[in-house]
N, C-alpha and C positions, 0 to 999 in steps of 0.2 A: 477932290475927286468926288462924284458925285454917285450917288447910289445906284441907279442904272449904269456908270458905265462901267462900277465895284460888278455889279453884279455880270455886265458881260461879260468882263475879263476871267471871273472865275468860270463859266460857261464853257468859255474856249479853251481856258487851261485842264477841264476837267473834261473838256472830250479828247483831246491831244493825249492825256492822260488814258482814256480808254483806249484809242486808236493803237498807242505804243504799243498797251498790252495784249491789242488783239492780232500785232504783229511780228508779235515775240517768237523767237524762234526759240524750240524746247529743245532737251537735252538729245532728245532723238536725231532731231536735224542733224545737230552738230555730231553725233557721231557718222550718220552717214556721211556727211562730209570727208572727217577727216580719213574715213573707209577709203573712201573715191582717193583721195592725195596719195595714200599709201601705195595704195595699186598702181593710180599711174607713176606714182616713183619706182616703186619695187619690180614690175613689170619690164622695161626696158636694161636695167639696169641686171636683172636672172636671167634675162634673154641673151645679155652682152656676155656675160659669164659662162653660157652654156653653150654660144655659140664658138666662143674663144677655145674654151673646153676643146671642142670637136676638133675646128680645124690644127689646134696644136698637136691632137694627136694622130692627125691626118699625114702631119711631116714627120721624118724621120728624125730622130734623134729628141732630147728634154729640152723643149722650150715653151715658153709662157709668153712672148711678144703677141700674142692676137689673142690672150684671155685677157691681159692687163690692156691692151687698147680700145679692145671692143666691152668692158665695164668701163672704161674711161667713157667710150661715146655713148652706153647706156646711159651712167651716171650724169650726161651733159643730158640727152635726150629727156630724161626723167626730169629734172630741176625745169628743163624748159616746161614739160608737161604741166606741172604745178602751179608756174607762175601764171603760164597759160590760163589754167582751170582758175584757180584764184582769182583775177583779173577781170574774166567770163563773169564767173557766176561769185563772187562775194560780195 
């Protein structure tokens, strides 16, 4: 190997080397991020709970079939959110 092309190869490995770190995502990013996952998971899924909430006690008599259905399709809508946003933007 010959001394120019020693010396290219380290050139290019030490700008690759700066590039990386000038593309470094900080500790801030990532918590906004995992802010954003939260919401769109927790969001649909307190929506489904509260909506279920109401209309059970809309009907007569103790029942839970449309609080436990509609956190089931929050809980499905949520996961899709995520993998959605994941997918999007990671």
């Amino acid at each position: 190997m010959t001394n120019q092309r020693w010396q290219k190869d380290i050139n290019r490995d030490s700008k690759r080397i700066r590039e990386a770190e000038k593309n470094r995502r900080s500790i801030l990013v990532h918590t906004v991020f995992l802010g954003t996952i939260s919401v769109l998971f927790l969001t649909p899924l307190l929506a489904g709970a509260y909506l279920g909430h109401w209309l059970d006690e809309q009907s007569s008599g103790y029942t839970v079939r449309w609080t436990i259905n509609l956190i089931l399709l929050g809980l499905g809508i949520g996961i899709f959110n995520v993998v959605f946003f994941i997918r999007k933007y990671w």
